[in-house]
TIMI-145918 format. One record per residue: residue number from 1; residue in three letters; x, y, z of N, C-alpha, C in turn. Coordinates in nm, 4 decimals, always signed. Layout:
residues N
+------+------+----------+----------+----------+----------+----------+----------+----------+----------+----------+
| nudo | logu |      n.u |      n.v |      n.w |     ca.u |     ca.v |     ca.w |      c.u |      c.v |      c.w |
+------+------+----------+----------+----------+----------+----------+----------+----------+----------+----------+
|  NUM |  ala |        X |        Y |        Z |        X |        Y |        Z |        X |        Y |        Z |
...
+------+------+----------+----------+----------+----------+----------+----------+----------+----------+----------+
END
This chain:
residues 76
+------+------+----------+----------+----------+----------+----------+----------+----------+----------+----------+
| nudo | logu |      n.u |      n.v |      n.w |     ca.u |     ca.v |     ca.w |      c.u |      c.v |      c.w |
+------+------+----------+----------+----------+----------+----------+----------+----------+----------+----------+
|    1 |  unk | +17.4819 |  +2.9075 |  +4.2629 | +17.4762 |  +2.7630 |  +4.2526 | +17.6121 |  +2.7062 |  +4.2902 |
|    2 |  unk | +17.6258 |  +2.5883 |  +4.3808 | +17.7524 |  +2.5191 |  +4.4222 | +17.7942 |  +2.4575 |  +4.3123 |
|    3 |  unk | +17.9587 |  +2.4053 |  +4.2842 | +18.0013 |  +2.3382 |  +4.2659 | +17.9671 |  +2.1993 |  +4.2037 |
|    4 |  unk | +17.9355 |  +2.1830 |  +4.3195 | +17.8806 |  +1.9931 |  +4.3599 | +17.7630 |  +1.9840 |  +4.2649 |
|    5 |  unk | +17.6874 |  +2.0838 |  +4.3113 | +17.5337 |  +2.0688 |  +4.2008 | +17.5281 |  +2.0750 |  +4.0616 |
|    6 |  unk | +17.6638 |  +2.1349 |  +3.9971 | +17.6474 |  +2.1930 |  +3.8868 | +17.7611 |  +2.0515 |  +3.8258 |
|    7 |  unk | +17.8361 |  +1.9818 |  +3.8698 | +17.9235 |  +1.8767 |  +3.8612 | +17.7954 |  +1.7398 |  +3.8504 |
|    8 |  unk | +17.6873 |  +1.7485 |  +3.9790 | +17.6293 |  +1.5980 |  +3.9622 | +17.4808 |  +1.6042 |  +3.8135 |
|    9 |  unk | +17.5357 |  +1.7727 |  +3.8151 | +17.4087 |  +1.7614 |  +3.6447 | +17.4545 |  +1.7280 |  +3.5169 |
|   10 |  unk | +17.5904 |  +1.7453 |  +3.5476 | +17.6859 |  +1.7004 |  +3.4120 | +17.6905 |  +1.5002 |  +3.4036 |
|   11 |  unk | +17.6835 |  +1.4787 |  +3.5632 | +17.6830 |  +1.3887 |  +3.5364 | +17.5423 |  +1.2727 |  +3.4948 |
|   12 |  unk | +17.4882 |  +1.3441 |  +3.5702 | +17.3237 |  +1.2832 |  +3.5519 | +17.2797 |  +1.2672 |  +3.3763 |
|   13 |  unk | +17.3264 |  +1.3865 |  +3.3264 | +17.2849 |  +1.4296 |  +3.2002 | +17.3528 |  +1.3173 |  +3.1374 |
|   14 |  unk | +17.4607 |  +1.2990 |  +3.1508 | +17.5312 |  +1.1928 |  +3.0994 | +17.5471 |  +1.0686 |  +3.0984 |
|   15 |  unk | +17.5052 |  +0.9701 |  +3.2507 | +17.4652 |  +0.8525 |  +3.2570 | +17.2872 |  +0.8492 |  +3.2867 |
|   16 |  unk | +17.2396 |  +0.9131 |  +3.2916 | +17.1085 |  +0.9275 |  +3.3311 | +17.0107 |  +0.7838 |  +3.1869 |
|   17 |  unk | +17.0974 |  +0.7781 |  +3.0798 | +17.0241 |  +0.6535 |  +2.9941 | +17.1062 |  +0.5312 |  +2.9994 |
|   18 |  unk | +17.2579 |  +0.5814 |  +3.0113 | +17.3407 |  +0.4767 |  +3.0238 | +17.3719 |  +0.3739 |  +3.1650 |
|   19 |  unk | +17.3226 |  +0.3759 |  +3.2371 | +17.3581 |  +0.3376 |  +3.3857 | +17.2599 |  +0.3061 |  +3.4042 |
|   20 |  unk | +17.2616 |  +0.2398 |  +3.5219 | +17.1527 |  +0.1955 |  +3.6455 | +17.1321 |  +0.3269 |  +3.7126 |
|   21 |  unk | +16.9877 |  +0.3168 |  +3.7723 | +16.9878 |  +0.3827 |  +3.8892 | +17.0847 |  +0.3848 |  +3.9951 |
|   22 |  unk | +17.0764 |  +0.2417 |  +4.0064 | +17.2095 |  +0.2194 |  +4.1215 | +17.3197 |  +0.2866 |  +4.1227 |
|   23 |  unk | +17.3712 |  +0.2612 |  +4.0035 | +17.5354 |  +0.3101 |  +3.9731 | +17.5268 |  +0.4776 |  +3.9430 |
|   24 |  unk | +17.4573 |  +0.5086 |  +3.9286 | +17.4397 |  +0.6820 |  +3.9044 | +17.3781 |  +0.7176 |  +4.0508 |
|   25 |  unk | +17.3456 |  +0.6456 |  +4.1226 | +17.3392 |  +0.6978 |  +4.2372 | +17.4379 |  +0.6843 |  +4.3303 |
|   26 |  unk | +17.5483 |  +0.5489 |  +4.2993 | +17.6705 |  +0.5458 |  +4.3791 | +17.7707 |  +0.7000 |  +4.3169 |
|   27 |  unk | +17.7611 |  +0.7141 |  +4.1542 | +17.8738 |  +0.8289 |  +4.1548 | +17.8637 |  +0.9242 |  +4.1678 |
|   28 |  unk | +17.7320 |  +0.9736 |  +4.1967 | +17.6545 |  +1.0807 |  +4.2586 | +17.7163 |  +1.1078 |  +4.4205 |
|   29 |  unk | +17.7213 |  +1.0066 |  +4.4829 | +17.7907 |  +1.0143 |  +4.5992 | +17.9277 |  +1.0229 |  +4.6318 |
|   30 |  unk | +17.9860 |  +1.0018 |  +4.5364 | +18.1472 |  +1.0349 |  +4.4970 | +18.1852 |  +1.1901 |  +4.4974 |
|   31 |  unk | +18.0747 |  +1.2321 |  +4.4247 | +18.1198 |  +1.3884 |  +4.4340 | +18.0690 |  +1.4071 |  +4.5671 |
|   32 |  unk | +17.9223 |  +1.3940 |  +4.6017 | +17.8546 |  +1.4381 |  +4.7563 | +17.9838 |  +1.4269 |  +4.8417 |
|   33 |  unk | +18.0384 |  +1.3397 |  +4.8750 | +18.1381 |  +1.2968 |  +4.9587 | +18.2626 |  +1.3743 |  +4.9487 |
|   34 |  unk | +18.3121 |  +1.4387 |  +4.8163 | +18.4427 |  +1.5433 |  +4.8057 | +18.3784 |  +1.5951 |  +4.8701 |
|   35 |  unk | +18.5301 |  +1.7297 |  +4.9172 | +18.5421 |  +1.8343 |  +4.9708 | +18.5100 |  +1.9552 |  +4.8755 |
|   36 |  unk | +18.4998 |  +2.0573 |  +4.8962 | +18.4511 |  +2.1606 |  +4.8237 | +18.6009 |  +2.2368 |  +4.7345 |
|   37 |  unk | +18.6871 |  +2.1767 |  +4.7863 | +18.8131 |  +2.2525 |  +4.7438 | +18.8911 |  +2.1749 |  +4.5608 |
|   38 |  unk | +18.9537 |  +2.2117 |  +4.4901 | +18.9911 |  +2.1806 |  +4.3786 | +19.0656 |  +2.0121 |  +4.3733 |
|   39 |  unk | +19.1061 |  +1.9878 |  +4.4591 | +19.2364 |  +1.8909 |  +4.4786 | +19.0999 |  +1.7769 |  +4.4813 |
|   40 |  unk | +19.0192 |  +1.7786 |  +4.5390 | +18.9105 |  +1.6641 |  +4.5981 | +18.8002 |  +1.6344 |  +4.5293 |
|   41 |  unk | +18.7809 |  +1.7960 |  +4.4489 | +18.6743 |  +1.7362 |  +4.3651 | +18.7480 |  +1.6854 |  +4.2249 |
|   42 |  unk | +18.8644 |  +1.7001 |  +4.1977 | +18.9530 |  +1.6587 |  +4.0617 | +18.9863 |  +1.5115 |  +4.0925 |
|   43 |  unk | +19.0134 |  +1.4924 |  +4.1884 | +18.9873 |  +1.3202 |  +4.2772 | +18.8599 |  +1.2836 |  +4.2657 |
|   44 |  unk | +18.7443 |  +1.3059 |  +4.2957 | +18.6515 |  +1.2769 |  +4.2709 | +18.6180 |  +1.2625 |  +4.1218 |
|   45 |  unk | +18.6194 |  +1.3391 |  +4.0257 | +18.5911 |  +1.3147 |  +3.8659 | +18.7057 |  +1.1856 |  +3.7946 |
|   46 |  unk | +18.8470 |  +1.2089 |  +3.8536 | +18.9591 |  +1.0883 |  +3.8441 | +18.8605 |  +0.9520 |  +3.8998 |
|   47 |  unk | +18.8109 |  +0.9332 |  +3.9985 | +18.7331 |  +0.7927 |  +4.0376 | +18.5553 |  +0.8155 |  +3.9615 |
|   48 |  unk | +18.4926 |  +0.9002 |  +3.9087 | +18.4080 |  +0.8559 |  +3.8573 | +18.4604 |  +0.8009 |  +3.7022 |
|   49 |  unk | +18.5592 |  +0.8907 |  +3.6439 | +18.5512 |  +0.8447 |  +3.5748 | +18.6400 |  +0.6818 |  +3.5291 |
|   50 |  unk | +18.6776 |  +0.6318 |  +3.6129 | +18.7439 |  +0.5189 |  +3.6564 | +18.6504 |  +0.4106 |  +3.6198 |
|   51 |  unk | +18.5367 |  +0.4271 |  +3.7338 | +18.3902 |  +0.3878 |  +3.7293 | +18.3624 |  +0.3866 |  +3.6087 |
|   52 |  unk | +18.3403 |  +0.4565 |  +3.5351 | +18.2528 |  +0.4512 |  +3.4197 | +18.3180 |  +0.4011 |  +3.2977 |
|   53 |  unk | +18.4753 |  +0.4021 |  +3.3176 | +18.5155 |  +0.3444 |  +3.2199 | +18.5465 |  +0.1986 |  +3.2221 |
|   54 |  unk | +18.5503 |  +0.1247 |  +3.3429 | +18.5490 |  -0.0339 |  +3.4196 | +18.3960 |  -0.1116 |  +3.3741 |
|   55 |  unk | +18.2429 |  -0.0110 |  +3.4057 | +18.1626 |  -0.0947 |  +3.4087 | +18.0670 |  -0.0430 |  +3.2952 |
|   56 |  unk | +18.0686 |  +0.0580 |  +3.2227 | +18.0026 |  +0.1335 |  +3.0757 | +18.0759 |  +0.1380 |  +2.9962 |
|   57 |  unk | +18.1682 |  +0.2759 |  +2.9703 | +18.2148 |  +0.2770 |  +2.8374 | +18.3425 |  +0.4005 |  +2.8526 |
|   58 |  unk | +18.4460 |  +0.3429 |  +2.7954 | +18.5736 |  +0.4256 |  +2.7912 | +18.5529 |  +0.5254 |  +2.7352 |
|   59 |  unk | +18.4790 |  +0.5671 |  +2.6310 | +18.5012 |  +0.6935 |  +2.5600 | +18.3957 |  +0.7729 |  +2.6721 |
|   60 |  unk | +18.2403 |  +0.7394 |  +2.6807 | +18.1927 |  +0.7958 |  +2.7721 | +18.2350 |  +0.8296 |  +2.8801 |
|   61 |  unk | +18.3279 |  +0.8117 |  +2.9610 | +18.4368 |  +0.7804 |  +3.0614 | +18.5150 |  +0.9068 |  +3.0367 |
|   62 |  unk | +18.6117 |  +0.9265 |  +2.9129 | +18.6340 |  +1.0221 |  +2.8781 | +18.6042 |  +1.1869 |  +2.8719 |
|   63 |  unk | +18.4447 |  +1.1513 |  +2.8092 | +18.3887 |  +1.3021 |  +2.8065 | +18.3304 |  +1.3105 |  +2.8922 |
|   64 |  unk | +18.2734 |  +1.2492 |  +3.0084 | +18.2396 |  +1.2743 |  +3.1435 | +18.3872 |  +1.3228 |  +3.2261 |
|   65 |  unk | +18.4578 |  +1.3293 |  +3.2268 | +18.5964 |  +1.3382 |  +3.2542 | +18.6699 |  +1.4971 |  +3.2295 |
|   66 |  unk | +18.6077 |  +1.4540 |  +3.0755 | +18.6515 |  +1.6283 |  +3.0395 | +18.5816 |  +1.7329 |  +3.1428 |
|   67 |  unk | +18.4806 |  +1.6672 |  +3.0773 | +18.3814 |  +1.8010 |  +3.1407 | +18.3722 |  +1.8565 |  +3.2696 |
|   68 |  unk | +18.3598 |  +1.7643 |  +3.3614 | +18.4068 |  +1.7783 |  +3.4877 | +18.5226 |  +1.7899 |  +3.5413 |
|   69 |  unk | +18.6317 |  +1.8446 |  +3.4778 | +18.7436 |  +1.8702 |  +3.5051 | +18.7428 |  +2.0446 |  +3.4407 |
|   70 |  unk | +18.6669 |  +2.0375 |  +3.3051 | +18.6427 |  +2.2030 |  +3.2512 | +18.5691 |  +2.2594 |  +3.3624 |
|   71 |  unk | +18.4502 |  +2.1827 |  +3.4538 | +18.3636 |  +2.2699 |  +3.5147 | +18.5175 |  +2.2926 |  +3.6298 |
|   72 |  unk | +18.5505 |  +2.2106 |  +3.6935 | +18.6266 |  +2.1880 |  +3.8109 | +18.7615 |  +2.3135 |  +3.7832 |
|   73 |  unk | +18.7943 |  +2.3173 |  +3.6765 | +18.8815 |  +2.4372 |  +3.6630 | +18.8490 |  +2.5401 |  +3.6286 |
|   74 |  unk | +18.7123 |  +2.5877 |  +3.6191 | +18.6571 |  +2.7065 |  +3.5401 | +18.5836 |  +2.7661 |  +3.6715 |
|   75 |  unk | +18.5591 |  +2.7261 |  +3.7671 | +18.4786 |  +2.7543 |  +3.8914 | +18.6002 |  +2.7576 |  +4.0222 |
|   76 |  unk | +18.6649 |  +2.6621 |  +4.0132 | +18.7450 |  +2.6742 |  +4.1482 | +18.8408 |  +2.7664 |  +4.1211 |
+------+------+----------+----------+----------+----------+----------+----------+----------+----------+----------+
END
């Protein structure tokens, strides 16, 4: 299993009640759009969770953040 796939289930799981379709489908494309390498997808979780803490919720923001930074250093 890639990266990317195992990053946009953490996130799904996580805004999948809180969000719009819309907006879980724009940060869905945030990761689609990184590169496969460490530097881009840690940029990528830095701007979702940017996102999520501007238009939902800071703490959620947070542990979407963690986590995708645990997957992002535990895999790359």
């Amino acid at each position: 299993m890639d990266i990317k796939h195992d990053l946009k289930s953490i996130i799904h799981g996580q805004l999948e009640k809180a969000s719009s379709p819309i907006f879980l489908k724009r940060v869905l494309t945030v990761i689609e759009d990184a590169s496969d390498d460490q530097k881009s997808l840690l940029e990528a979780a830095e701007k979702i969770s940017k996102m999520v803490a501007l238009f939902i919720d800071k703490n959620l923001a947070n542990t979407i953040s963690e986590a995708l930074k645990a997957k992002i250093n535990k895999i790359v």
